[in-house]
C-alpha positions in Angstrom: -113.1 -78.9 -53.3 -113.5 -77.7 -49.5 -112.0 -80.5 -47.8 -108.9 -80.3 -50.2 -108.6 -76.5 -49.6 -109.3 -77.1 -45.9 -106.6 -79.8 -46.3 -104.2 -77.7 -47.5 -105.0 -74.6 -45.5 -104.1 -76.9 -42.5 -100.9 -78.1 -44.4 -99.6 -74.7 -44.8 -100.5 -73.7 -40.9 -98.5 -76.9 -39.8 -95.8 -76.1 -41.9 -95.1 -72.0 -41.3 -95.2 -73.8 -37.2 -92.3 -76.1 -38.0 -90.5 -73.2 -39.9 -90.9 -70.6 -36.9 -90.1 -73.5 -34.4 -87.0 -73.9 -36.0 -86.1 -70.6 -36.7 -86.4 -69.8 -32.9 -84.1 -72.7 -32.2 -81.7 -71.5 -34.5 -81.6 -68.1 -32.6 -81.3 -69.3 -29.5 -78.1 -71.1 -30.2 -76.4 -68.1 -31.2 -77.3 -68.5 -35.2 -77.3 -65.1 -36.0 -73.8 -63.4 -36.0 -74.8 -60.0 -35.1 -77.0 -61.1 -31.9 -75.4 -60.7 -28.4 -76.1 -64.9 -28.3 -73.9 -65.6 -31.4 -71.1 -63.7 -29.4 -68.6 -65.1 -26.5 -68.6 -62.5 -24.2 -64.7 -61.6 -23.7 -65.2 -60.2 -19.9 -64.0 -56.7 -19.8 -62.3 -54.0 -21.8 -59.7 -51.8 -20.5 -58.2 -48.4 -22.1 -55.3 -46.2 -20.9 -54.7 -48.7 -17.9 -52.3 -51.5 -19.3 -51.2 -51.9 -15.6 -54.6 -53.5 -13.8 -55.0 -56.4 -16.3 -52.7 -58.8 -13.9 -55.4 -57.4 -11.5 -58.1 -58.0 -13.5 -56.9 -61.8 -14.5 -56.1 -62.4 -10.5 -59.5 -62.0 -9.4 -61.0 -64.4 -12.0 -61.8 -62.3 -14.6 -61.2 -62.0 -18.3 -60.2 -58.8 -20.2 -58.9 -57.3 -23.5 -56.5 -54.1 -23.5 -57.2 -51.6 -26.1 -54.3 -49.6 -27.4 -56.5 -47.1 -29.5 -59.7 -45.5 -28.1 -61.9 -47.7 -30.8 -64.8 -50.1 -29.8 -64.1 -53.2 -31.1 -68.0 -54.1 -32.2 -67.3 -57.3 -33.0 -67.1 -58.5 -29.8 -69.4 -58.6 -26.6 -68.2 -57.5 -23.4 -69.6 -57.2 -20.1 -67.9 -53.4 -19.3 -65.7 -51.0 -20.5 -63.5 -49.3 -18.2 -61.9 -46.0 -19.9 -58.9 -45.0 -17.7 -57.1 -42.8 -20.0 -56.2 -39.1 -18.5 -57.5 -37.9 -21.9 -61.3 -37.0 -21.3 -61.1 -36.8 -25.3 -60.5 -40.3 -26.2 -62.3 -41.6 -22.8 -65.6 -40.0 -24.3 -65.1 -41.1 -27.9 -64.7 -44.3 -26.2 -67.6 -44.4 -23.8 -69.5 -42.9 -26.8 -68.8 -45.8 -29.6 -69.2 -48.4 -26.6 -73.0 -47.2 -25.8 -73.9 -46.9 -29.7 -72.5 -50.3 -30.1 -74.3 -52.1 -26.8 -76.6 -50.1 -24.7 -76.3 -52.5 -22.0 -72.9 -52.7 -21.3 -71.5 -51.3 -18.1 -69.0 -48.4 -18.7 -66.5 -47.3 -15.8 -64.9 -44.1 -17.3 -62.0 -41.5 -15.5 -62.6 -37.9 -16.0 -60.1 -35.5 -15.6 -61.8 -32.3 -16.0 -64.5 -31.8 -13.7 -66.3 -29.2 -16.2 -66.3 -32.7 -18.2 -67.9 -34.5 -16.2 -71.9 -33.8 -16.9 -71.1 -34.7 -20.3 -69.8 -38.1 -19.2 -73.1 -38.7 -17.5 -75.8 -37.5 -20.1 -73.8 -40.4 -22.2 -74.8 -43.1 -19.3 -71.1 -43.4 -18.1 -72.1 -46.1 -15.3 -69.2 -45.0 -12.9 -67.6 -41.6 -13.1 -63.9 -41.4 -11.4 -61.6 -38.8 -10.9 -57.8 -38.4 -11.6 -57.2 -39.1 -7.7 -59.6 -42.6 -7.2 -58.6 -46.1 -7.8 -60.2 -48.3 -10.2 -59.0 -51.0 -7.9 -62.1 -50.9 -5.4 -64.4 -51.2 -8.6 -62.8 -54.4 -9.9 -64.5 -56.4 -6.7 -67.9 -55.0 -7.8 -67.3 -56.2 -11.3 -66.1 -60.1 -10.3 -69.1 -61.2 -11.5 -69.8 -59.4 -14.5 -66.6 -60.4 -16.6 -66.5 -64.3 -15.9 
């Protein structure tokens, strides 16, 4: 009766390995949908600045214009860059984006400078004002959006 529970005990502990063994290989190939490994990333997201995607796609990189200030969370991407002149929809924006993926890099244009702490306190990576290019800032992100 001991060596057949032993026997089996042994079973069992062999078997839960070849489950959890398989399991982990099924995550690492992107099994579960809602994983940032069972999502492409699709480079960068751009709002209010239809105008620097031909910049965007010159230097290499790939990107996805956004018409309405909604994070598409079904999607991964390396950064958001918010370039709207309205501080409203830009925050809205930045906000849904850090809910949705904490690590993503967000690149946002504030117009009103009493606006801008709030930007910060929500991790806004890069802060720009009405007057600075996003143009210098595309060189830095080269290798984040390939």
């Amino acid at each position: 009766m001991t060596i057949l529970l032993a026997a089996t005990t042994v079973i069992l502990l062999v078997l839960g390995f070849l489950v959890m063994r398989h399991l982990d290989e099924f995550i690492e190939r992107g099994g579960i949908l809602d994983s940032p490994q069972g999502r492409a990333n699709q480079g960068i997201l751009i709002y209010g600045a239809p105008e620097v995607e031909e910049k965007i796609h010159k230097i290499g990189m790939k990107c996805k214009i956004l018409i309405d200030p909604i994070f598409p969370e079904d999607s991964l991407y390396s950064a958001l860059v918010a370039l709207s002149h309205d501080d409203c929809a830009n925050l809205a924006l930045c906000h849904m984006a850090r809910q949705a993926d904490p690590g993503i890099i967000i690149i946002a244009r504030c117009s009103t400078p009493n606006l801008q702490s709030i930007f910060e306190a929500m991790g806004v990576s890069r802060l720009l004002s009405v007057e600075e290019s996003v143009v210098p800032l595309l060189a830095e992100l080269g290798g984040v959006g390939r």
